[in-house]
LOFI-124813 format. One line per 8 residues: number of its first residue (from 0); their letters; for each residue x, y, z of N, C-alpha, C. Coordinates in Angstrom, 3 decimals, decimal comma, padded with zeros to 6 digits. Atoms other than C-alpha are relative to their C-alpha. Last residue first. Example, Ala and Ser with C-alpha at 12.3 -4.5 7.8 and 13.67 -1.06 7.14 Angstrom:
BEGIN
1	sa	-000,820:-001,190:-000,060:013,670:-001,060:007,140:-000,770:001,090:000,730 | 000,890:-001,190:000,000:012,300:-004,500:007,800:000,900:001,200:000,000
***
This chain:
BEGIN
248	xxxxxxxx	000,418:000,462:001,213:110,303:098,695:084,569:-000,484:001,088:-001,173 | 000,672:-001,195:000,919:111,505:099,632:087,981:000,015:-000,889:-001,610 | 000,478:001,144:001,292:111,720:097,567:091,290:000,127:001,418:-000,872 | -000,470:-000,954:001,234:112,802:100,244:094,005:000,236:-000,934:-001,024 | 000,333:-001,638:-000,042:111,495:097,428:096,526:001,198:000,888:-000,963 | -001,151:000,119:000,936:110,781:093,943:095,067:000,741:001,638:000,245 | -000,780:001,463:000,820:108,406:092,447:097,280:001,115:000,395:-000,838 | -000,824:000,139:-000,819:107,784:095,848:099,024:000,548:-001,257:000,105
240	xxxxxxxx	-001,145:-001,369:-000,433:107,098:097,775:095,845:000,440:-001,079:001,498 | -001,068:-000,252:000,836:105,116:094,787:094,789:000,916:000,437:000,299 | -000,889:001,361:-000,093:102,515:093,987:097,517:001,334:000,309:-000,858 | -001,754:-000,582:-000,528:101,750:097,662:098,368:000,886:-001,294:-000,200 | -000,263:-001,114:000,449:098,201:097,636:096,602:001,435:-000,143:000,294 | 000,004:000,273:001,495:097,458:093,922:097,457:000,399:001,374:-000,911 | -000,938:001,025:000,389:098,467:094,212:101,248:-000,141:-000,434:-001,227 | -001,111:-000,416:000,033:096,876:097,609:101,606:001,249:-000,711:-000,638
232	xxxxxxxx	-000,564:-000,327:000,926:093,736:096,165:100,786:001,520:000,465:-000,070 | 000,287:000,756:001,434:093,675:094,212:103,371:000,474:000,304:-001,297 | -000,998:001,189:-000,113:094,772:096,614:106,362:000,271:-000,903:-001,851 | -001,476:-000,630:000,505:092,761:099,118:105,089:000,702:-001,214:-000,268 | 000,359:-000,436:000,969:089,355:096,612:105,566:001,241:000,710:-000,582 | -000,699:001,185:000,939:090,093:095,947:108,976:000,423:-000,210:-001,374 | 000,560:001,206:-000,092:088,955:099,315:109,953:000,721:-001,197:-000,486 | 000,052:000,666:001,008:091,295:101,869:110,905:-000,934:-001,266:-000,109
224	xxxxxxxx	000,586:000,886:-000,584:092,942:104,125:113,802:-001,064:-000,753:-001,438 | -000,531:001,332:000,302:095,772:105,993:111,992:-001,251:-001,112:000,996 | -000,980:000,402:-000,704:094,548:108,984:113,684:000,914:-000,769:-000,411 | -001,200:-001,015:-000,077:092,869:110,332:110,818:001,099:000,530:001,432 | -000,549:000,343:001,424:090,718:107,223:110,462:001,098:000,739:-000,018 | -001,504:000,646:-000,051:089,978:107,490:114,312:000,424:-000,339:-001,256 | -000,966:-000,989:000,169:085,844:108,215:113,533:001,355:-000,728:000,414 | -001,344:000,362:-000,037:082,702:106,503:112,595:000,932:001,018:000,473
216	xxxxxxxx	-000,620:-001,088:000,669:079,768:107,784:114,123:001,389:-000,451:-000,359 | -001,390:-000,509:-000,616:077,113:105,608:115,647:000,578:000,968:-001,138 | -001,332:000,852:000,503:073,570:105,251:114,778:001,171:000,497:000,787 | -000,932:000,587:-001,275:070,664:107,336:114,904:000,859:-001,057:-000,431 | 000,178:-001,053:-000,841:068,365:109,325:111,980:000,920:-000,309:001,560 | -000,060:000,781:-002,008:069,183:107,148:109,331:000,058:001,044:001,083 | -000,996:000,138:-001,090:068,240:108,913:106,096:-000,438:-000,142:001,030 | 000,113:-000,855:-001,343:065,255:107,830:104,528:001,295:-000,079:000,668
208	xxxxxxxx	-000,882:000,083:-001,098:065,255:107,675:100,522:-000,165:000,258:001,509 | 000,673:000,672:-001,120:062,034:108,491:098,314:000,991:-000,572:001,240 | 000,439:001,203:000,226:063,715:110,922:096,597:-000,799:-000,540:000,962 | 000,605:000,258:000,860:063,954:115,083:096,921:-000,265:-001,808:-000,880 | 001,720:-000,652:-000,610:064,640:114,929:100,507:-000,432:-000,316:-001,571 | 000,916:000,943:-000,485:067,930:112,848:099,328:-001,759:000,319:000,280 | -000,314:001,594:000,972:069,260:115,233:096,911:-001,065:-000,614:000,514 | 001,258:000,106:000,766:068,627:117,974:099,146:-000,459:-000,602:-000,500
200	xxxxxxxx	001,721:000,305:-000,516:070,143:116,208:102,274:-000,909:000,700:-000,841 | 000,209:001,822:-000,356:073,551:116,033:100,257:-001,964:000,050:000,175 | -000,235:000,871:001,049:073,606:119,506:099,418:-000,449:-001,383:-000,152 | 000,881:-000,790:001,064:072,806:121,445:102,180:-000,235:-000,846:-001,323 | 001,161:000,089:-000,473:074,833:118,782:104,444:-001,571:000,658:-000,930 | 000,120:001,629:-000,011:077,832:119,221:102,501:-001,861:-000,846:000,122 | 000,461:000,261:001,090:077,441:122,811:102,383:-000,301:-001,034:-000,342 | 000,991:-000,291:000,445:077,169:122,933:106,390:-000,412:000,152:-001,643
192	xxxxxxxx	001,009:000,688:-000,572:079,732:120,609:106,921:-001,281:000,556:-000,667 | 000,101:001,379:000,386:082,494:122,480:104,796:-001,530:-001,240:-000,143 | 000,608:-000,452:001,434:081,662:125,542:106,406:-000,607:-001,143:-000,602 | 001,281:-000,141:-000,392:082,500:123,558:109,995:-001,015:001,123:-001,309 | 001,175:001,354:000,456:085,020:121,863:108,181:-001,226:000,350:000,613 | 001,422:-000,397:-001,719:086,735:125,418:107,761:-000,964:-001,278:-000,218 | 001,089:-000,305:000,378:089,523:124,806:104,286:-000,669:-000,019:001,215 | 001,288:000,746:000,492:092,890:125,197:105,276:-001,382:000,342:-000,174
184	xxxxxxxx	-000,252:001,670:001,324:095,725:127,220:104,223:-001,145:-000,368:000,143 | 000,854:000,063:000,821:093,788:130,724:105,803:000,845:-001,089:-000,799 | -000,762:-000,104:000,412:096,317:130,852:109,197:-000,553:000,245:-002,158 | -000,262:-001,278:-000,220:093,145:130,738:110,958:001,169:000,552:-000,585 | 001,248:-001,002:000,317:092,420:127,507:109,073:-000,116:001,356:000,488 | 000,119:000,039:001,386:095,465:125,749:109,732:-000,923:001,296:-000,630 | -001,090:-000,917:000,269:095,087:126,931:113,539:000,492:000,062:-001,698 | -000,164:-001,376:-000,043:092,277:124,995:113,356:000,308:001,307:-000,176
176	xxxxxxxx	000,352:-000,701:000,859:093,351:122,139:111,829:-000,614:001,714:000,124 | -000,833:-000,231:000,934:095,876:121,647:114,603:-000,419:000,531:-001,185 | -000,992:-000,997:-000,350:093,582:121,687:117,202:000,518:001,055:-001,052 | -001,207:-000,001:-000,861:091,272:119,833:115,979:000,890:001,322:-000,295 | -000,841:-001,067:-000,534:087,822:119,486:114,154:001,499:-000,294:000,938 | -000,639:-000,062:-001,344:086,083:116,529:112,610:000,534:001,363:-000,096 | 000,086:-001,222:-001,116:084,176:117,012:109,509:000,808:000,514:001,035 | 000,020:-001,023:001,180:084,802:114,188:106,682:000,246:001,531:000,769
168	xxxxxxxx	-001,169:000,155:000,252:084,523:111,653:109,983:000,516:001,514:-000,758 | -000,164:-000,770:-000,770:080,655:112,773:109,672:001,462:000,574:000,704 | -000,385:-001,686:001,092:080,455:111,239:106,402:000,432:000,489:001,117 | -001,157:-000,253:000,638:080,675:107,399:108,082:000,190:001,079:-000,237 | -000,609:-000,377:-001,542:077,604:107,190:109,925:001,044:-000,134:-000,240 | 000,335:-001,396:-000,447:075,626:107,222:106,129:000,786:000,176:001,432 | -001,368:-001,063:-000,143:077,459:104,476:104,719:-000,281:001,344:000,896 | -001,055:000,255:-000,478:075,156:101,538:106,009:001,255:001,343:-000,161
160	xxxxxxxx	-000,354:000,441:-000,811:072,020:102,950:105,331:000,768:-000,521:001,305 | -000,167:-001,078:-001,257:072,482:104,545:102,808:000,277:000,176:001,585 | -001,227:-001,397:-000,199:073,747:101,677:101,205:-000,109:000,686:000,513 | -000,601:000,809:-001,355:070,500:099,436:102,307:001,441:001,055:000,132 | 000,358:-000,084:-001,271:068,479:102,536:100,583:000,971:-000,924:001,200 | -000,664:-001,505:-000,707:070,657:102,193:097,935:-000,804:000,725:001,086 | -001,636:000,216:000,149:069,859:098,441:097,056:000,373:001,643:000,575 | -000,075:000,551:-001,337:066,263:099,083:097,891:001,780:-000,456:000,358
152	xxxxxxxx	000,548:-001,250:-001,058:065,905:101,830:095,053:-000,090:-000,674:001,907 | -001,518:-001,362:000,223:067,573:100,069:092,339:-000,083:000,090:001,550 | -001,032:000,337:-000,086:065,579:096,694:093,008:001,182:000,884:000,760 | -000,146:000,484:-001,448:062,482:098,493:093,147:000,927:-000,334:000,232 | 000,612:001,014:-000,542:063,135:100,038:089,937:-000,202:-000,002:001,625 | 000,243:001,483:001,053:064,289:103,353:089,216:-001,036:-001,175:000,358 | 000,811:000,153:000,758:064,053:106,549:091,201:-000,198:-000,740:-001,006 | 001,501:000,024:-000,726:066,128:105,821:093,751:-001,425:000,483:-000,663
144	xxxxxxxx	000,444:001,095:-001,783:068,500:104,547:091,824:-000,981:000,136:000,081 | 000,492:000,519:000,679:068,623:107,328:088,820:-000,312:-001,324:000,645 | 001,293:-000,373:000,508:068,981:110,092:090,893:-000,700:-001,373:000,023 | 001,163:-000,321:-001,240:071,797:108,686:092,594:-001,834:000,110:000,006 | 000,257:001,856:-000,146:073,138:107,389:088,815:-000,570:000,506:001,458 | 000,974:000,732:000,931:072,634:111,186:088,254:-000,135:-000,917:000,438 | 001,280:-000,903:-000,774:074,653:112,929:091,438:-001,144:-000,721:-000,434 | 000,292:000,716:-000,622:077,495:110,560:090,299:-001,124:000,454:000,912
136	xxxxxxxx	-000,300:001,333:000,173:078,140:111,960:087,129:-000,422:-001,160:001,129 | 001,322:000,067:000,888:077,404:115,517:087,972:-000,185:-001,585:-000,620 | 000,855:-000,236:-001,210:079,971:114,843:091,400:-001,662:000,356:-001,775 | 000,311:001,764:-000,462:082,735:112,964:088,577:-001,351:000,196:001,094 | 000,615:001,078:000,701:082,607:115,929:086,423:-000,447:-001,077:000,486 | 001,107:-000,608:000,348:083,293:118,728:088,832:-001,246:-001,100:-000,712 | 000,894:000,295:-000,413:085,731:116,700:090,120:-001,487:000,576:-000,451 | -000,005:001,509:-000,482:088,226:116,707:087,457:-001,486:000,028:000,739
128	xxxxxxxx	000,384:000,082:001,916:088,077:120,771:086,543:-000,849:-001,417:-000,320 | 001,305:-000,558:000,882:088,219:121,203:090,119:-000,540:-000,084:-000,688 | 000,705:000,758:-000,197:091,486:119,301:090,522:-001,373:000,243:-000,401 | -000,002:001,201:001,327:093,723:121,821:089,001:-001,169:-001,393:000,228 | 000,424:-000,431:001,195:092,290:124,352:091,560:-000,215:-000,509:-001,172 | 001,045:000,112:-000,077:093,328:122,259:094,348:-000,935:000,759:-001,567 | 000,478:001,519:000,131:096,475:121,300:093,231:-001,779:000,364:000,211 | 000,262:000,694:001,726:097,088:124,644:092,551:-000,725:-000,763:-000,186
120	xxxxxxxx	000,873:-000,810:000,601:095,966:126,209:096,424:-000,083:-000,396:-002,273 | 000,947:000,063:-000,133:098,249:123,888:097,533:-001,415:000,402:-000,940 | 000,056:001,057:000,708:100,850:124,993:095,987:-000,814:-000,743:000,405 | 000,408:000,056:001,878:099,877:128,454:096,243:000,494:-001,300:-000,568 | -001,453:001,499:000,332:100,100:127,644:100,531:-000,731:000,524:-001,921 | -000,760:-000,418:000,234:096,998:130,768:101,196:001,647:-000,602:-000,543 | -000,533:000,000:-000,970:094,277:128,754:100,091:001,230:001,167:000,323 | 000,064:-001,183:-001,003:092,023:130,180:097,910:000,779:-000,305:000,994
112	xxxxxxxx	-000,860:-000,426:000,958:092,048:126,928:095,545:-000,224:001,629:000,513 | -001,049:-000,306:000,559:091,208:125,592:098,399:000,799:000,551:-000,720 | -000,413:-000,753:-001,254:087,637:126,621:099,443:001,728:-000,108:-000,366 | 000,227:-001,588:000,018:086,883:125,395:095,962:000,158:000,762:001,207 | -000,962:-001,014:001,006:088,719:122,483:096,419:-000,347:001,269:000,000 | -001,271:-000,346:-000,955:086,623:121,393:099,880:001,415:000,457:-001,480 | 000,011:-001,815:-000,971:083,432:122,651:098,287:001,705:-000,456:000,579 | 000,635:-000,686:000,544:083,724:119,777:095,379:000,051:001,156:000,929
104	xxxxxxxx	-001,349:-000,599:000,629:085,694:117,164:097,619:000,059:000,986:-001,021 | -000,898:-000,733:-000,837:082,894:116,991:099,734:001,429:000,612:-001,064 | 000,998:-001,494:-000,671:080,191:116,930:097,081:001,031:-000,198:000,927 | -000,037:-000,858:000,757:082,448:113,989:095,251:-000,780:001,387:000,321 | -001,472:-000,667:-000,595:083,183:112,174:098,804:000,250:001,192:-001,680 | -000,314:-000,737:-001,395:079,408:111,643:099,391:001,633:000,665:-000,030 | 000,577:-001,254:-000,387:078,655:110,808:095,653:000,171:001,073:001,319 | -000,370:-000,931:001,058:081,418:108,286:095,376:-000,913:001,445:000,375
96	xxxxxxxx	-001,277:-000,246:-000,630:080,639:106,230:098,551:000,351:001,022:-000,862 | -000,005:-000,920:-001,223:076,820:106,469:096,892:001,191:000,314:000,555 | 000,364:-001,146:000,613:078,531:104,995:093,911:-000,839:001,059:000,941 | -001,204:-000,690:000,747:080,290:102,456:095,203:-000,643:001,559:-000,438 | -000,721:000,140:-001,253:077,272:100,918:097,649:001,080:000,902:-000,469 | 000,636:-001,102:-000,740:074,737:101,338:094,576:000,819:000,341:001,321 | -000,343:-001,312:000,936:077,337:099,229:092,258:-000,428:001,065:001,055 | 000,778:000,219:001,102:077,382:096,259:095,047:000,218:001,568:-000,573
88	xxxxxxxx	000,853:000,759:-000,104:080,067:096,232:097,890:-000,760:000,049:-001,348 | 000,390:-000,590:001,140:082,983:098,459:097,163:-001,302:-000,484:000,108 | 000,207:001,158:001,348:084,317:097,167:100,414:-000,668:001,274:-000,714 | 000,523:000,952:-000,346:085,384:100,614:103,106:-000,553:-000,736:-001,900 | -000,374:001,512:-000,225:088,071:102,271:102,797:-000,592:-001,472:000,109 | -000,290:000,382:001,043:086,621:105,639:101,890:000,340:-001,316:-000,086 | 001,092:000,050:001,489:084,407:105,789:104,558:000,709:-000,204:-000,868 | 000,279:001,172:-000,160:087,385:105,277:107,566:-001,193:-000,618:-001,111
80	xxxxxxxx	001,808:000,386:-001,166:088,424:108,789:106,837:000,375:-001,575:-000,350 | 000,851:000,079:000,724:092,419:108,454:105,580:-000,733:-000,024:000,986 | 001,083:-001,436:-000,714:095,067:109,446:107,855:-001,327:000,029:-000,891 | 000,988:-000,347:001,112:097,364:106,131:106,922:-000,826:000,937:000,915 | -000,511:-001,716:000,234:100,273:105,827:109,474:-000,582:000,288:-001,118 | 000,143:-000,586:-001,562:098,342:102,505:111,498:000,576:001,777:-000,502 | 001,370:-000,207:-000,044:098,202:100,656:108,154:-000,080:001,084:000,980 | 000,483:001,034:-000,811:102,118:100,609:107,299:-001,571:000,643:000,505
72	xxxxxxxx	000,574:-000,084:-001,116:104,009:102,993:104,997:-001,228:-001,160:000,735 | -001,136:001,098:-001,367:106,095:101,267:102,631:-000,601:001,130:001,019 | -000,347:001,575:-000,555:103,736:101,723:099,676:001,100:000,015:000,971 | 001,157:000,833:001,041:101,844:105,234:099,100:000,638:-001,324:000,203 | 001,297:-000,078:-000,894:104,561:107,233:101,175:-001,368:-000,539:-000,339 | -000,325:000,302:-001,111:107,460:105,821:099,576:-001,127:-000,002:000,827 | -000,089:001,311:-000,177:106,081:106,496:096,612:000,165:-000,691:000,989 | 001,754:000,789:000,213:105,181:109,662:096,844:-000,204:-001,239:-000,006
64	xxxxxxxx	000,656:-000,844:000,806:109,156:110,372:097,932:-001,505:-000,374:-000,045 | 001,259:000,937:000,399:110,835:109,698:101,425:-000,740:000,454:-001,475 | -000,601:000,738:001,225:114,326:111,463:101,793:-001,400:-000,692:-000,942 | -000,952:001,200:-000,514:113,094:113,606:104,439:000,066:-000,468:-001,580 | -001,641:-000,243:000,187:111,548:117,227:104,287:001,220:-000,865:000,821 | -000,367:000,967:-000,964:107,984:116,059:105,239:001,536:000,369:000,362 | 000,230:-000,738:-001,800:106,432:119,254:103,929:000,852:-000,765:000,705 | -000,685:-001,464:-000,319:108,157:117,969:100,567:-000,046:000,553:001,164
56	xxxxxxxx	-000,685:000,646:-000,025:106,430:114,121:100,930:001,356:001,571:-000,233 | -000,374:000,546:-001,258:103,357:116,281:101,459:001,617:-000,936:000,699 | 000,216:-001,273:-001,353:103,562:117,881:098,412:000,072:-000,302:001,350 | -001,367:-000,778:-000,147:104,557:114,731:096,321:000,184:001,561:000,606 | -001,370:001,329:-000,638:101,950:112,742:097,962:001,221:000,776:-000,235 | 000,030:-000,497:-001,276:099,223:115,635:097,073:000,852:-000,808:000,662 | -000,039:-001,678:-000,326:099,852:115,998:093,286:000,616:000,018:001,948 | -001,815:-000,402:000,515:100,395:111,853:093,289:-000,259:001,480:000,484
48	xxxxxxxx	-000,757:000,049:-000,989:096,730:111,795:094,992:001,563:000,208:-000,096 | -000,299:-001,811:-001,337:095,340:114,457:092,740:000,539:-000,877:000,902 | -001,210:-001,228:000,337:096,372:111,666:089,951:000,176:001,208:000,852 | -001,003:000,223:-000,771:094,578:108,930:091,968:001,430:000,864:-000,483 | -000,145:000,139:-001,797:091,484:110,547:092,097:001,517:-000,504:000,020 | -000,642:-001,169:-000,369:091,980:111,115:088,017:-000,247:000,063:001,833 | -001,419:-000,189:000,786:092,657:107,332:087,199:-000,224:001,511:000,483 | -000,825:000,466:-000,834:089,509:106,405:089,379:001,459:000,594:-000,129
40	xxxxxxxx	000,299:-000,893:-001,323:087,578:108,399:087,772:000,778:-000,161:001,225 | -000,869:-001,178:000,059:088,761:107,020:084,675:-000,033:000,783:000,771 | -001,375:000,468:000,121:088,106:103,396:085,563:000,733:001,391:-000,120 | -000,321:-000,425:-000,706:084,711:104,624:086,188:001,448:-000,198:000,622 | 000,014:-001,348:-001,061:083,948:105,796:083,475:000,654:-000,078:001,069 | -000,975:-000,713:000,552:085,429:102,707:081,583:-000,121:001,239:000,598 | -001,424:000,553:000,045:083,314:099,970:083,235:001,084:001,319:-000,317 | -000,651:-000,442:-001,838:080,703:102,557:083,506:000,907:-000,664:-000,022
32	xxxxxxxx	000,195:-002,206:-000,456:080,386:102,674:079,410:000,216:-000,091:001,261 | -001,231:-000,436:000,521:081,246:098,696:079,260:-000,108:001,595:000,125 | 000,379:-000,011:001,663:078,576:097,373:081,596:001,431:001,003:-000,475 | 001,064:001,044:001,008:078,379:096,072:084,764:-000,810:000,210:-000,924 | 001,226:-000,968:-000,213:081,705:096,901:085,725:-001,253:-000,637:-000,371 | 000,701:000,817:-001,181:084,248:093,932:086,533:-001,364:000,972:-000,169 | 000,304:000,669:001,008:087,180:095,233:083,944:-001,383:-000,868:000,651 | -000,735:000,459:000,839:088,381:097,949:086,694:-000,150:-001,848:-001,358
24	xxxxxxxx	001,350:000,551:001,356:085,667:097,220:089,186:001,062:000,830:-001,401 | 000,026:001,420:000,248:089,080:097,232:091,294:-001,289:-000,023:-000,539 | -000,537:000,820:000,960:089,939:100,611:090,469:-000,232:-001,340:-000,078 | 000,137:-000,099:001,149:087,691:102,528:092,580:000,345:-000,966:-001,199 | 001,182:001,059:000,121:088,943:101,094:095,615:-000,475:000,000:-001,356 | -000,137:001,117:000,117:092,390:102,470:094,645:-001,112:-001,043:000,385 | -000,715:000,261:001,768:091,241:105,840:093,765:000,249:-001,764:-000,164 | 001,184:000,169:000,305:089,381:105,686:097,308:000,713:-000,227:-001,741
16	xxxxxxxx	000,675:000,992:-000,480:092,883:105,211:099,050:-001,675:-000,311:-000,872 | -000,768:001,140:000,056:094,810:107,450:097,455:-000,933:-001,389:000,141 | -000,055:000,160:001,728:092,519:110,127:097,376:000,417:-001,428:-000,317 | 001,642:000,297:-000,114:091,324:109,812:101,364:000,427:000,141:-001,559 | 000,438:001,434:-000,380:095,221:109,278:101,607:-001,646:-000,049:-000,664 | -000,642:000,945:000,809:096,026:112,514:099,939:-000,153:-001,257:-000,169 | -000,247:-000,028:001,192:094,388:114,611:101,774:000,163:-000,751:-000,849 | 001,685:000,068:-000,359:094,918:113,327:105,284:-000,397:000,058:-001,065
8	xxxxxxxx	000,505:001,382:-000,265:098,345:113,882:104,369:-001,364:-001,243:-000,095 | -000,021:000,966:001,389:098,099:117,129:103,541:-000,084:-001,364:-000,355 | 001,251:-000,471:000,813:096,252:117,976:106,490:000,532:-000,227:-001,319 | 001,232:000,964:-000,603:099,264:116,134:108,506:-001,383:000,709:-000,893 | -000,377:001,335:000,789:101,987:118,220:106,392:-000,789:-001,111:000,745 | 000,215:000,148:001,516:100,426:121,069:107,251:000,324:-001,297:-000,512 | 001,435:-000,021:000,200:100,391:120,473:111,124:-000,423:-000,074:-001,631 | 000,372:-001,658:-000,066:104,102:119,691:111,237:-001,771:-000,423:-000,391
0	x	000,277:-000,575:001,312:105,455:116,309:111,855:-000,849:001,267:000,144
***
């Protein structure tokens, strides 16, 4: 497969895939205003993933459509980071996962919608509008954590905790994107990084929070390499389409 159509990919999945964590506090929130926020946050993550399924499922130039590539692909040909995939665990666990991929996906449109691909460069633009909202939305409840109770503020400390050796995934370099990026489609994760980072670690400096200073580093998501965790869900997202395949209603 061609280099573009692997960065779209990649793309798409880390939508795909977090849209559909998202959704399962779908009637489960713990309260009716976020219940419904974040049901709709979910609903527009998984509308830039359609955008970017049926673009990629074009680069692919096979029979396969968004669909195809959203249920009858198999765990191992997902290019998602390994952060999005992971449990929803408690609200502060979801919503940090949220904040880290709404400040990436915040500089990585706006570097897009400059791409040179103009369909690309739409999707990204049209998205913008979307994320803008969900990164002031999830910047607050951050706020509002670690400066709440004790409760709040030890619950998203353990989150940090745990998600923080995950973002770095978000970054990687290769070959292929490279040449993307000298070609001006993709976005420069070593830009990327450094707004990310600017951003992120102001936030935190300004709470009582301590990022983890050692640890490991997730990575192999955008190999197809994968935590257990895909797998799983995969088999309740894709159960239908491949129980009943080209079902329609």
């Amino acid at each position: 497969m061609s280099a573009e159509y692997n960065y779209v990919l990649n793309l798409a999945d880390n939508t795909l895939i977090l849209g559909q964590r998202l959704s399962e506090w779908c009637g489960v929130g713990p309260f009716l205003e976020e219940d419904l926020a974040l049901t709709n946050t979910a609903l527009d993550i998984i509308g830039q993933a359609k955008m970017l399924l049926e673009f990629a499922a074009e680069l692919k130039d096979s029979d396969d459509s968004a669909d195809d590539l959203a249920f009858m692909r198999d765990q191992h040909e997902f290019k998602n980071v390994i952060l999005v995939e992971q449990p929803n665990g408690d609200y502060s666990q979801t919503l940090l996962r949220q904040y880290f991929m709404d400040v990436y996906h915040l500089h990585l449109y706006t570097a897009l919608s400059n791409s040179k691909n103009e369909q690309l460069a739409g999707i990204a633009a049209k998205s913008l509008k979307e994320v803008n909202y969900h990164l002031e939305r999830s910047d607050l409840w951050i706020k509002r954590m670690a400066h709440g109770t004790e409760e709040s503020f030890n619950r998203l400390q353990a989150s940090l905790d745990k998600l923080w050796h995950y973002h770095h995934e978000l970054f990687e370099e290769s070959d292929e994107l490279t040449e993307l990026v000298e070609q001006g489609i993709a976005a420069d994760p070593k830009q990327l990084k450094e707004l990310w980072e600017s951003e992120v670690n102001g936030l935190l400096s300004s709470t009582p929070l301590k990022i983890p200073q050692t640890g490991w580093k997730a990575t192999g998501g955008r190999v197809g390499n994968h935590s257990e965790y895909l797998g799983l869900m995969l088999c309740e997202m894709q159960f239908l389409q491949r129980a009943y395949p080209n079902c329609e209603w």
